[in-house]
N, C-alpha and C positions, 0 to 999 in steps of 0.2 A: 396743503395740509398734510397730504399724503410724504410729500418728499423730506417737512418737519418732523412726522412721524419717526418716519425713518433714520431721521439723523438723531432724534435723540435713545432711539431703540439702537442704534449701533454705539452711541454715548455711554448708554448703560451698559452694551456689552464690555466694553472696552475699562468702565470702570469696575466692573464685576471681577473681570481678567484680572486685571492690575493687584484690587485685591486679593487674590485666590494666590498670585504671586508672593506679593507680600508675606501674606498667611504661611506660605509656602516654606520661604526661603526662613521666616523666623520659627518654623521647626525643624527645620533640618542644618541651619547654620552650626548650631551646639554640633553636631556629628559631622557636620565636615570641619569641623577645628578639632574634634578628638580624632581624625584619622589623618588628619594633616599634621597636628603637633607627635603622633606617629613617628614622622620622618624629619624632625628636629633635633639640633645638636645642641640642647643645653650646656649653660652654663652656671656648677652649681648642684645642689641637690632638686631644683625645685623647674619643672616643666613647663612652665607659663610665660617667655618670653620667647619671641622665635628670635634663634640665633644662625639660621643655616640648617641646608640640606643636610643629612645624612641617611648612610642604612642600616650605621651600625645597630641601628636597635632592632632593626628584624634581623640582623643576623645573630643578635642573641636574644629572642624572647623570653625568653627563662630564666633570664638572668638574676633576677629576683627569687629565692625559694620560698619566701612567704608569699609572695602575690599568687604562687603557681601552686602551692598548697590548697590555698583558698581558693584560686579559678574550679580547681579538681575537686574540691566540698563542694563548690558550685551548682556544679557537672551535676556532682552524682544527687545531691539532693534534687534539683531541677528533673532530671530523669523520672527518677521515681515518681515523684508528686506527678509530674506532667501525664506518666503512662496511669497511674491508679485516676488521677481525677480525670482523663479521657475516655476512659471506660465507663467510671459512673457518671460522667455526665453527658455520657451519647445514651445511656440507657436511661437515665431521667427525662433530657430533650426526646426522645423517640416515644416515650410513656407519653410525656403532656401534649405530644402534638399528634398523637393515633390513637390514644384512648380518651374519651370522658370518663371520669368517675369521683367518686366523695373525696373530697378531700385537695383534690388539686389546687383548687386557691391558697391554700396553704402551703401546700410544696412549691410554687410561686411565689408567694412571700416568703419562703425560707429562701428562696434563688435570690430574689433582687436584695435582701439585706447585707449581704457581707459586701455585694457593691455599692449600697448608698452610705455605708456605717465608715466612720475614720478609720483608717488603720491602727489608730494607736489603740481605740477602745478593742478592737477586735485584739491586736497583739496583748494590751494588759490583762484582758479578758480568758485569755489563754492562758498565759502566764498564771493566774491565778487559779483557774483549774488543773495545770499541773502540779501548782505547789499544793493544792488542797488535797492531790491524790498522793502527793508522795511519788512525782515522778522525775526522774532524772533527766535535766536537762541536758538538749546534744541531736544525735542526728533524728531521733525518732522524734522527738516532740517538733524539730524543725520542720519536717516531714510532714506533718498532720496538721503543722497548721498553714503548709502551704496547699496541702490537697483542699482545706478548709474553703479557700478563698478560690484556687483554680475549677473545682468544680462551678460555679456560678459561671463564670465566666466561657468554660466550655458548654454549660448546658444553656445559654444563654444567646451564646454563638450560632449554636449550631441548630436550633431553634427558630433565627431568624433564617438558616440556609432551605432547610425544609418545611417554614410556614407553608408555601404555596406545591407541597411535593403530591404529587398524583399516584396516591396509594393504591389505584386501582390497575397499574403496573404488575403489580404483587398476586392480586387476582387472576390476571390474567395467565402470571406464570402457573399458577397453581391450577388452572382451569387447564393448561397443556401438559399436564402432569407432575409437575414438581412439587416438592414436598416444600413445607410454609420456612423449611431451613435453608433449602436449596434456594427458594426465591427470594430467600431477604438474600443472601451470599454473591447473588448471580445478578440481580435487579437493582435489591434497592443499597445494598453497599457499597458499590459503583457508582452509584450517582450521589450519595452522601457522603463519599469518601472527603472532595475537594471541601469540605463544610468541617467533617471531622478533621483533617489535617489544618484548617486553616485556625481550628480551635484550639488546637495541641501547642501550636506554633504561638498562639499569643499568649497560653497559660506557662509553656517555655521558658517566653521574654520575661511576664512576669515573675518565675521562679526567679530567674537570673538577678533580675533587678532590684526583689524584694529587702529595703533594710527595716524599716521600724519593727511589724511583725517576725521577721528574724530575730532583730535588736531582742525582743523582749523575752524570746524561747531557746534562743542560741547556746547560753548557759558560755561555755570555754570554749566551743564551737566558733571557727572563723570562716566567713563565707567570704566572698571578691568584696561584695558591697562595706563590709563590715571592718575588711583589712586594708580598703582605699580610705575609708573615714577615720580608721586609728591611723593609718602612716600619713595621712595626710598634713598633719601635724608637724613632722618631721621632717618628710620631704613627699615629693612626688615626682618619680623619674618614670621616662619616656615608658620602661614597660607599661605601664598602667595603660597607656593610648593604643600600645604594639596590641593589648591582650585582647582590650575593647574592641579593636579593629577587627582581630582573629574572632571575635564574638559575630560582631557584625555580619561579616561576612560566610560565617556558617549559615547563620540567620535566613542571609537572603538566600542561599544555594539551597539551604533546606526547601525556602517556599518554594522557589522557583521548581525543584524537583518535583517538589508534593501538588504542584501545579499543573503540569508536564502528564505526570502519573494518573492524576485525578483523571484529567482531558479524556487521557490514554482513554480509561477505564468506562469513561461514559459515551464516548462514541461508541467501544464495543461493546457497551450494556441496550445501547441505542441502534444499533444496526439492526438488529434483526427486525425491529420494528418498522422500524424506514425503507427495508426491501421490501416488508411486509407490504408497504402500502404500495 
């Protein structure tokens, strides 16, 4: 009975595995055929048959001046949204998770709606607020309504990284003399850091990614997203996959660093305490 057990409990493991493969390879497949058709030499305007290896295209990624306009409206909008919605949403996530007081259920349904609401209603629903103010569309209104959406998403993140954080860390600093700025600075931003970076980094991807809510704010304004779906029309050559790739891989260097750094930071927020004992 025992030895049946067993073989169907390594059964299950083995199809759990199998699954979690699967799963696996059918989200990441899409991204290893846009960094593989990268290093293809079409034939033609249009990038969707493999014809052979080549490099030419990382030796000229730029060779397109509309894709690299728009990668660089990108850029700069993704920036900004990412740095303002990382701000207030580590000072929202740090409110709902150190204070009680009136009203927080409602600053919590204000967080989980722009995640559960379509993008379209969210993007037309902008769109109709700026047209009702008389506001010009372009990089400011794009700007605001990605901060709109990346705050949730950072104060949400980062939320679940300090549900279980032991605020009495902070006490302690302050019981050996530090002042309540010094020990959030010295303590608890060291160990919240990996939590803050890793919320920056997904509201990032989203900037980057972002089309419908662009689509509706954008005005004459062209973003990556915005300029692969008008040329796609037309054509689609290898830079698009060169640029993706170059995206890609900022991506992962970013996490990996902000990962590395974080570490860094929490062992020597951690240390004193560990010789302590």
């Amino acid at each position: 009975m025992t030895g049946a057990l067993s073989t169907r409990q390594r059964n299950g493991r083995r199809f759990i595995n199998a699954v979690a493969v699967a799963a696996m390879l059918y989200l990441f497949a899409p991204i290893a055929m846009i960094v593989l058709f990268s290093f293809n030499n079409p034939k033609g305007k249009f990038n969707i048959v493999w014809r052979g290896f080549t490099l030419k295209n990382w030796a000229h990624p730029f060779a397109s001046p509309e894709l690299t306009d728009a990668l660089m409206v990108s850029l700069k909008v993704a920036v900004i949204s990412t740095a303002c919605a990382t701000m207030l949403g580590t000072m929202i996530a740090l409110s709902l998770s150190r204070y009680k007081f009136k009203g927080s259920g409602v600053v919590n349904l204000f967080l989980v709606l722009p995640l559960t609401s379509p993008e379209i209603v969210l993007g037309s629903s902008l769109a109709t607020l700026f047209i009702a103010r008389g506001t010009s569309f372009g990089y400011l209104t794009v700007i605001i309504a990605h901060i709109m959406f990346q705050v949730s998403f950072v104060a949400v993140t980062l939320r679940a990284r300090i549900r279980g954080f032991d605020w009495t860390l902070e006490q302690a600093a302050m019981d050996l003399g530090a002042t309540p700025q010094r020990a959030f600075w010295k303590v608890t931003f060291p160990l919240i850091l990996p939590g803050i970076l890793a919320a920056a980094l997904l509201s990032f991807a989203l900037s980057i990614d972002d089309f419908i809510i662009t689509f509706f704010n954008a005005g004459s304004l062209v973003t990556f997203p915005l300029q692969i779906f008008g040329a796609s029309r037309v054509a689609i050559p290898p830079q698009i996959n060169v640029l993706a790739t170059m995206i890609l891989m900022g991506s992962i260097s970013l996490m990996v660093i902000g990962f590395v750094v974080g570490a860094r930071r929490q062992r020597k927020a951690m240390g004193p305490v560990t010789s302590g004992k």
